[in-house]
C-alpha positions in Angstrom: 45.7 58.6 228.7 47.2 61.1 226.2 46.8 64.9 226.3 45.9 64.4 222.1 44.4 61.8 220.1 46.4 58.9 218.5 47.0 59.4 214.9 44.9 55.9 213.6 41.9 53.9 215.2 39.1 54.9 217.4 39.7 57.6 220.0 37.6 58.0 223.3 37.4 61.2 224.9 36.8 62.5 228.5 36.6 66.4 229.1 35.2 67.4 232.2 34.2 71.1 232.2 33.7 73.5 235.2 31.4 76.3 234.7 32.1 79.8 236.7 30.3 80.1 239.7 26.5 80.3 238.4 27.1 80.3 235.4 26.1 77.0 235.0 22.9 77.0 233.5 23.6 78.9 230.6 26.8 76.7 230.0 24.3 74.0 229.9 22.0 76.2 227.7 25.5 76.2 225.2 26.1 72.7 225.4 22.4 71.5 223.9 22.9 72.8 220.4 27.0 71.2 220.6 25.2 67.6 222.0 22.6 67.8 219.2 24.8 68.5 216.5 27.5 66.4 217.5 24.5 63.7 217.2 23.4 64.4 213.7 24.5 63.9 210.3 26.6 66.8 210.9 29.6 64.7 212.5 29.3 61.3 210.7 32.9 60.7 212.3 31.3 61.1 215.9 30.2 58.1 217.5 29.2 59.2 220.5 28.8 62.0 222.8 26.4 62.6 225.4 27.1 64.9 228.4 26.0 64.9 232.5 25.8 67.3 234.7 26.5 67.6 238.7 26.0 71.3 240.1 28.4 73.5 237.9 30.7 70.5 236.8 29.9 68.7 233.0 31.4 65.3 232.0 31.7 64.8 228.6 32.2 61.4 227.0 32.7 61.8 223.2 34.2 58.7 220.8 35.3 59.1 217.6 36.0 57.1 214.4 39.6 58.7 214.3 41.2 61.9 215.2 40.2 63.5 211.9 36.7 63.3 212.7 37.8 65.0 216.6 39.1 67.8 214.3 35.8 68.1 212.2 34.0 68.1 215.4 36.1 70.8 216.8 35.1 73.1 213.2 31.5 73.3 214.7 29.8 76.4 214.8 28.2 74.9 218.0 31.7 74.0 219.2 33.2 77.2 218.7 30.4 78.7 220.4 31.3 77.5 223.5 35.2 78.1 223.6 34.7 81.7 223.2 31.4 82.2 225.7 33.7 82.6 228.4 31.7 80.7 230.5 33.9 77.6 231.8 36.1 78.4 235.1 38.3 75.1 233.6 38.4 72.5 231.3 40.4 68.7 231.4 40.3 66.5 228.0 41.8 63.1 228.4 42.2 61.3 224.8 42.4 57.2 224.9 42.8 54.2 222.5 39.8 52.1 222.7 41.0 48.3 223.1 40.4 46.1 220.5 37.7 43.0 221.1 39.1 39.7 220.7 
C-alpha cells in the first residue's frame, strides 16, 4: 500500500469516506453524478469505480489504467464537487500495484 500511485502500470485504489453525522445522504446524493461520470467516456483512463455504502461510511474501489488517468479523474467537475461540499468527517485513500497474471 502506498499513500500515491506508482508512476507506470495499473493502479487500484481504496478510499473509504466518512460522512458528518447525517450528512450522509446528501454525500451519497454527491457521489452519483462522480460514479456516473467516472463510468462514462469522460474518464477513458478509469477502469473501474463503483462505490457501497454502510450507514454514514462509503468504500470506494476505483482502478486505473495508470496514475495519469487518477489525475484526469481528480480534474472532474463531479470530483471537485465533492472535496469542497464539506460534507466528509474523513477520508483514507490507499493506492496499490495490481499483480501481474502469469
Amino acid at each position: 500500500m502506498a499513500s500515491r500511485p506508482a508512476s507506470s502500470g495499473k493502479v487500484i485504489v481504496f478510499a473509504t469516506v466518512t460522512a458528518k453525522p447525517g450528512k450522509a445522504d446528501e454525500l451519497e446524493k454527491l457521489l452519483q453524478p462522480a460514479i456516473a461520470n467516472a463510468n462514462s467516456s469522460a474518464e477513458p483512463g478509469t477502469l473501474t469505480y463503483r462505490c457501497a455504502r454502510h450507514g454514514e461510511e462509503f468504500r470506494l474501489f476505483e482502478e486505473y489504467e495508470s496514475a495519469s488517468a487518477i489525475k484526469h479523474h481528480q480534474t472532474q467537475e463531479a470530483y471537485k464537487k465533492l472535496g469542497k461540499s464539506g460534507l466528509a468527517a474523513g477520508v483514507k485513500v490507499e493506492f496499490f500495484q495490481e499483480i501481474p497474471k502469469l
